[in-house]
N, C-alpha and C positions, 0 to 999 in steps of 0.2 A: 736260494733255499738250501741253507746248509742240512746235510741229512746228522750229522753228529759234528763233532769237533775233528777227532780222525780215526781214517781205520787202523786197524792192525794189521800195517803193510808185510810185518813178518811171517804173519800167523799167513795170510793170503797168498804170499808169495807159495811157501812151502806145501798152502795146500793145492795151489796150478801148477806146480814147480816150475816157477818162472826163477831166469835166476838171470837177466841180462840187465842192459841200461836202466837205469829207473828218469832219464830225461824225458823232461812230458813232448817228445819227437812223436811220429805216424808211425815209426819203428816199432817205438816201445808199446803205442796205442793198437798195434797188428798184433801181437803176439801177447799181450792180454787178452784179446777178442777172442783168438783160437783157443789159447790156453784154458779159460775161464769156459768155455763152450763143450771143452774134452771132459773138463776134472770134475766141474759141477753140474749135478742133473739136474734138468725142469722135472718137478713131478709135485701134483697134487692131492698126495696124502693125507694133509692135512684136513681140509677139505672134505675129504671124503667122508671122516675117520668125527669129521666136527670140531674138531681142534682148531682153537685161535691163533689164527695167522699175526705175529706182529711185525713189524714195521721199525721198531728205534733199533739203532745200528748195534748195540747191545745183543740184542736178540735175534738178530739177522746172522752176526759173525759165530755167536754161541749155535746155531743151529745150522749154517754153511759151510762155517770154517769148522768148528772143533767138535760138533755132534757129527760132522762126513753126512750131511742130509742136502738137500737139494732144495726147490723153492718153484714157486711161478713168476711171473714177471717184474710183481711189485719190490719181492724180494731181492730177485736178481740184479734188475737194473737198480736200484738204491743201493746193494752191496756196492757195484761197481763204479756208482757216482761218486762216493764216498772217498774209495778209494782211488781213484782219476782225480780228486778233489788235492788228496793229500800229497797225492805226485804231482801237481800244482797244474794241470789242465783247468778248462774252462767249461765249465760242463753247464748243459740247461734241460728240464727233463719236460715232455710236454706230453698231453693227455691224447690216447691215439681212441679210435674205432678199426674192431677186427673186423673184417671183410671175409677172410679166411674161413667158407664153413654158414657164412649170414648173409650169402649173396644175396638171396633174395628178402631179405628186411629192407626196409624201406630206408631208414635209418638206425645202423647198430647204434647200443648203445656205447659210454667210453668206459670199456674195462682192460683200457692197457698203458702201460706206458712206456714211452722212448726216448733215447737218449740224444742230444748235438756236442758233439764235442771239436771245438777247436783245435785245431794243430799249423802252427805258421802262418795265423791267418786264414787256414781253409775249416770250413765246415763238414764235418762227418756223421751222418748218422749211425749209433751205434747200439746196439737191442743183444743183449745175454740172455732175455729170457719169451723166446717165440717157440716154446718147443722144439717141434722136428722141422721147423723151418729155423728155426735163427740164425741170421747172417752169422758168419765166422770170422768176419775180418772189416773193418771199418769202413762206411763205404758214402764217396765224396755226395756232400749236396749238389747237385748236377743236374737239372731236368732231362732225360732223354740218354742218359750214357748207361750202358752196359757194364756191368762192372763182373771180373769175375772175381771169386773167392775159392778158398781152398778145396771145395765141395762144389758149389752152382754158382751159379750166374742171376744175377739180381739186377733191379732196374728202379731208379725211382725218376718219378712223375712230376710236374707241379701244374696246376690247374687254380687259376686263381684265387692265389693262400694255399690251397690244400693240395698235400705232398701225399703222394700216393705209393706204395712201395709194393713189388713187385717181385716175383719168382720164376725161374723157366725151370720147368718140368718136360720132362720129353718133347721138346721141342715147343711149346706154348710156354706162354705168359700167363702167370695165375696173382691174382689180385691177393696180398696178405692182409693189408691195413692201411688208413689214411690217419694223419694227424697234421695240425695246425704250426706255426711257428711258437703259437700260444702256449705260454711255462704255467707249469703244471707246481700246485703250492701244496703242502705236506696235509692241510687238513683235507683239500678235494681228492688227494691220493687216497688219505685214509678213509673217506666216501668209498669212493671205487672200491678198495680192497674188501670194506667190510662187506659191498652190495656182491663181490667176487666169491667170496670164500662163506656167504653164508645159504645160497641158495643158486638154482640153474646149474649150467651146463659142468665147471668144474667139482660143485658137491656130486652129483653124479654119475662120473665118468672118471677113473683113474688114468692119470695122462703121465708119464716118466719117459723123458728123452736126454740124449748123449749126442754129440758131434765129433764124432773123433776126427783126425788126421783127416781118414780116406772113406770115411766110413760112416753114414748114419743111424743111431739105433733108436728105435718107437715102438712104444707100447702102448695100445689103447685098449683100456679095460685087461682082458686077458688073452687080446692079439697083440703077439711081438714082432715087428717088424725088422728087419736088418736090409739096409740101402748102401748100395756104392753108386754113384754115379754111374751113369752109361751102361749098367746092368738092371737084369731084372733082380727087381726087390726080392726077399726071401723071407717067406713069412709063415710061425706054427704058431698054432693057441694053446695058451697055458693050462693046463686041466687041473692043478691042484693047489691049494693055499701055500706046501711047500715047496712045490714049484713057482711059483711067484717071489716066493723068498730068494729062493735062492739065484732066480734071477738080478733080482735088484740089487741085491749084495754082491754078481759076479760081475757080469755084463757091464753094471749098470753103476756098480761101487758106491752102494748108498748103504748106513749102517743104522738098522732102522730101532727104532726104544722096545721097549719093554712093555707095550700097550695093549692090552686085551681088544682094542676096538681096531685092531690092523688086523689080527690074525679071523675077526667077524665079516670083517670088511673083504682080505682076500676069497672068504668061502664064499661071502655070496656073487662075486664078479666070478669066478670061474663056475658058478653054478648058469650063470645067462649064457643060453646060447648065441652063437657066432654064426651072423648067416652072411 
């Protein structure tokens, strides 16, 4: 399922500032992971704001790469297929259910998607856009192995067919998402994204995160979160539209347009109370 012909490996590089191998090695495939997880935010703006989210690689790179905006999943993982593609990896995206938040649904529904990327033969699942959980660094198909990463410690499952991928948090195991070995084809994506971005939980709720280095930052609505591992998280709410601003543009390094329906949007999320 090609998502374009190819990315703009220059524009992308300069905007992760990657600057090493471009051999499609676990090397090169780790340090894209981190890279792309620091420089690019999840956040949906869009969404919130009722802006159509699109999808061709066109419009994906004019608003990651060269608008400095961010994205949710659909975005993310298709920028970076794209570009894994044109550095000649083997890449397969398949349709996941979030667990993350829906434990108790009986069956979420599928509004995510993830990535397998080959390297020497081995299988890695590989997700740029889970928010304030997304793994940071590629991590092998393995049922039952521990894997750590530059931030947490991840674990994935498999239970017949379905792969189940996992987080430790203070010392527990927390369920993020399952998905099938089953590839995922550009028009059932665009299902997804339209059923994603036009109604439920992300129109309603402002979600913008960052993975730095050592460090993770979350915003939900107008709580900002700031995480290190192995400490207590540090968290204050945002009280004003221009403080939201200037969060995202500091923190958060997102350079937002010129849209009257953001600066509406930030008054009334700082207007809800935080309990």
């Amino acid at each position: 399922m090609p998502v374009a012909l190819e990315a703009n490996i220059d524009a992308y590089f300069e905007r992760i500032g990657f600057a090493g191998s471009i051999a499609p090695s676990l090397e090169t495939l780790g340090q894209l992971c981190a890279l792309h997880a620091a420089a690019i935010p999840y956040e949906t703006l869009d969404p919130v704001i009722g802006a159509p989210v699109r999808l061709d690689l066109a419009n994906l790179q004019q608003k990651l790469l060269f608008d400095r905006r961010g994205g949710y999943c659909f975005e993310h993982n298709l920028l970076l297929k794209a570009v894994l593609e044109t550095l000649d990896f083997e890449v397969q995206v398949h349709p996941s259910r979030v667990i993350w938040g829906h434990e108790e649904e009986a069956e979420p529904p599928l509004r995510h998607i993830v990535l397998t990327v080959e390297s020497a033969g081995i299988s890695y699942l590989v997700d740029a856009g889970f928010g304030g959980q997304t793994p940071t660094a590629p991590l092998r198909m393995r049922s039952g192995l521990e894997q750590a990463t530059p931030l947490e410690r991840f674990r994935l499952g498999e239970r017949d067919g379905v792969w189940i991928l996992e987080i430790e948090i203070s010392g527990s195991w927390r369920v993020l998402y399952d998905f099938t070995p089953a590839t995922c084809e550009m028009d059932q994506i665009l299902r997804m994204n339209e059923a994603a971005s036009s109604s439920g939980f992300l129109v309603d709720n402002l979600l913008v995160a960052r993975a730095e280095r050592t460090r993770r930052l979350a915003l939900f609505n107008r709580r900002f979160n700031t995480h290190v591992p192995g400490e207590p998280s540090v968290e204050r709410n945002i009280a004003t539209a221009a403080e939201m601003r200037e969060l995202l543009a500091g923190p958060f390094g997102m350079q937002l347009p010129a849209d009257p329906r953001i600066e509406a949007a930030f008054e009334r999320i700082c207007r809800v109370d935080v309990t």
